[in-house]
N, C-alpha and C positions, 0 to 999 in steps of 0.2 A: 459470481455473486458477491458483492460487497455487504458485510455486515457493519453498522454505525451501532457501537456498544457505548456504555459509559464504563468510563475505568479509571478509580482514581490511581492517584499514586500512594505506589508505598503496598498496596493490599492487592497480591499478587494472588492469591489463593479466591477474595471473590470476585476478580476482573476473570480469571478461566471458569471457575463455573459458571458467573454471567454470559460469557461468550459462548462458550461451548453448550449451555442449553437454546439461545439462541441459534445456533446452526441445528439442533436436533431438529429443533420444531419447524427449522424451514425446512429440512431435508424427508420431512414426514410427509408435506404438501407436496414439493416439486421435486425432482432429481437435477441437480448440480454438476461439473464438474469440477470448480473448486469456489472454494471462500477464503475472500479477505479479510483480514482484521485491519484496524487502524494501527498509526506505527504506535509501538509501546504495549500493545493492547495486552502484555502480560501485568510488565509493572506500573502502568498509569504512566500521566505527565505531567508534571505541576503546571498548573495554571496558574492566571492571573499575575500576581507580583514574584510567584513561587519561582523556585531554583533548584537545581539538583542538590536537596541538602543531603551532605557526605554521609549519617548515620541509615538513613531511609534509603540511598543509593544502594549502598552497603550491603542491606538486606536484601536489595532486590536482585544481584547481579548472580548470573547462572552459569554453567556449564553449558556447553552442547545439548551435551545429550543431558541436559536436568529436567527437572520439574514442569516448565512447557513443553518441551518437546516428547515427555510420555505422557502428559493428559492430549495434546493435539494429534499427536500420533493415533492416541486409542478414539477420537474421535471422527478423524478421518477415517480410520478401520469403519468404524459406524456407518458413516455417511457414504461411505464405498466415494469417496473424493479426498481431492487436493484441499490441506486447509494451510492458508498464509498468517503468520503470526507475528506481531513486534514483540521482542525481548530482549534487555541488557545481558549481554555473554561476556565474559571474563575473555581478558588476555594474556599474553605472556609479560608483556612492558609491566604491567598493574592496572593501567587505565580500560575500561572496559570498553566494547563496542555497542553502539547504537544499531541495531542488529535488527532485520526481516530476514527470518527462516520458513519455510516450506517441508511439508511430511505429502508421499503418496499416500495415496487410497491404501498401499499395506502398510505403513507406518515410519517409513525410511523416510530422511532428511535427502532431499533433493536438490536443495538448493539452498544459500545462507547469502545473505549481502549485509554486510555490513557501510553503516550510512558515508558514504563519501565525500559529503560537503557538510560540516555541520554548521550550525547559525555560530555565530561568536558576538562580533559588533551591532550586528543589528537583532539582538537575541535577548531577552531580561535573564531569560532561563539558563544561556551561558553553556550551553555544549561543545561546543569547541576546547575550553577550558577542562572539562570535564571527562571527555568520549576520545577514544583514536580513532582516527578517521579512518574510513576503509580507503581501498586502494585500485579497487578493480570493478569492471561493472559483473550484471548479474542475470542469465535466464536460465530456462528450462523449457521444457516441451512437454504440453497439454493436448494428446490427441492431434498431434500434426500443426500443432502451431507453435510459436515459438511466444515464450511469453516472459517480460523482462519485470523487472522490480525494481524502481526511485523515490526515495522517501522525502516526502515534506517539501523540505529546502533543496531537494536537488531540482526541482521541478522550475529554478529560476537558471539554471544553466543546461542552455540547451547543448550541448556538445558533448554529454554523456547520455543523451534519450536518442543524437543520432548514432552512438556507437553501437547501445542496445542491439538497433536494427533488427525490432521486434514489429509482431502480428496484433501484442497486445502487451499495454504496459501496466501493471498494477503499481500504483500512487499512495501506498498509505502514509497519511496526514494526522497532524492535529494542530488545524488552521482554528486559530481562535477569532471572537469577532473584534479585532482590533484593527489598527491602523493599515493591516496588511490583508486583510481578508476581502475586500471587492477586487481585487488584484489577483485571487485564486484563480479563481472560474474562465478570466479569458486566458491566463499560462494556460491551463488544460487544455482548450482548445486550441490554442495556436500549436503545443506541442501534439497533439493528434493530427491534427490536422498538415503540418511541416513532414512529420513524421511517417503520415498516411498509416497511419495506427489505431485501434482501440484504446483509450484508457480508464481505468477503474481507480478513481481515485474518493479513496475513501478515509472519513476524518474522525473523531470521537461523539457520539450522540452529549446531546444536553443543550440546554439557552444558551449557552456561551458558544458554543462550536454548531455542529449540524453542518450540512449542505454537502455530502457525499455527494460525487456525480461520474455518472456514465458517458462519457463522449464517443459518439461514432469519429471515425475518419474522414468524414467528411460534414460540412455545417452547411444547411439550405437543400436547395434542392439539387436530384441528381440523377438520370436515369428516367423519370414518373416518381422517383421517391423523395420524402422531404427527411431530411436528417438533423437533430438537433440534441444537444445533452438530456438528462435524464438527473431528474435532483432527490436527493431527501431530505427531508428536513430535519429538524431538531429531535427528532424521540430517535428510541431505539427501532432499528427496523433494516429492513433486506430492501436491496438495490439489486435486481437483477442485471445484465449485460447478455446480451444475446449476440455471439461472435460467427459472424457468417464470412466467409473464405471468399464466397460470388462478391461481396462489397468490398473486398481487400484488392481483389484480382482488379475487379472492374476501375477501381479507384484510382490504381498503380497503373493502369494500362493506358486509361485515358489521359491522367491527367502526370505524365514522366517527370517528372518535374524534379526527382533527386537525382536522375541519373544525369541532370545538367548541373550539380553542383560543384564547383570547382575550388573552392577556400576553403 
């Protein structure tokens, strides 16, 4: 389940209650087993012309185990699931990471990636200058799948979505509508598709941003079935993903196509 929140930056305290009653209230309708946040979705992103300014950073950067990671822990306890969160985590160099963490259903951190390609040059926002890069990729195991995490900008290099060599990729984004945003939507599906994967890739609500989307592993038709993305739009709102094992199996069986991959 992807949630599309609005988060500004800088205001970390109402980006988690916004989120986190947004997961209650879906978790009161349906049962889940986990949700996504957008990347940042503790401390916001600056948008538009904005930049990581150094006092507003500052405040927002965390521990592990801080301030997100016991409000989402005590929320996944709630929701008896996985909840996926964006937050800047402190390092040892000084520079901070650009971080997606992960809590079970009982409240343990599972998983942490920290961003491994950040924007620089083609970036206003200037993360590269800002964030250390991670180093390694990232999954965990949901109920017998395997399930990977690539933020944003890594979604333009495919060579770490083949290492993944996941069941299912979570994407959290904040694709603004600028010169780079009709260029989102087919990355996601070629990388699911290549990939022969699910991906959830999901961005921050509002006019400026919106367009979360769900891709199956395969696009068109396939089997009697027709497969295609799965969009949100601009408000705040749930993206479900319905991840079925028979469409992974079937997909990979018929159509071998990585196991001919040679470079």
């Amino acid at each position: 389940m992807a949630d599309g929140v609005r988060c500004e930056f800088g205001k970390v305290g109402e980006n988690l209650e916004r989120a986190g009653r947004l997961i209650r209230e879906i978790a009161k309708r349906d049962k889940h087993d986990l949700f996504c946040l957008p990347e940042l979705s503790a401390s916001g992103y600056p948008g538009g012309d904005g930049a990581f300014d150094s006092p507003t950073l500052d405040a927002v950067i965390e521990k592990e185990d801080g301030r997100s990671k016991w409000f989402f822990a005590s929320v996944a306890r709630d929701v008896g699931a996985f909840v996926a969160y964006g937050v800047v985590l402190e390092s040892e160099d000084g520079r901070p990471t650009l971080s997606h963490a992960v809590v079970s259903p009982s409240g343990d951190i599972v998983a942490r990636y920290d961003k491994v390609h950040l924007a620089g040059r083609a970036s206003i926002a200037g993360e590269a200058p800002t964030f250390k890069a991670g180093k390694s990729a990232c999954s965990f195991d949901v109920r017998g799948l395997r399930v990977g995490v690539a933020v944003c900008y890594d979604l333009r290099f495919p060579r770490l979505w083949r290492k993944l060599d996941c069941d299912v990729v979570l994407h959290p984004c904040c694709f603004e509508r600028d010169d780079t945003f009709p260029s989102w939507s087919p990355l996601v599906q070629t990388r699911a598709i290549e990939n022969q994967c699910y991906v959830l890739s999901i961005s921050h609500a509002g006019e400026s941003y919106g367009g979360s989307m769900a891709m199956p592993p395969w696009l068109g038709g396939f089997d009697g079935e027709t497969f295609e993305p799965t969009v949100l739009g601009t408000e705040e709102g749930a993206l479900p993903l319905v991840v079925e094992k028979r469409v992974l199996d079937a997909v990979r069986t018929k159509y071998p196509y990585r196991a001919d991959e040679v470079v």
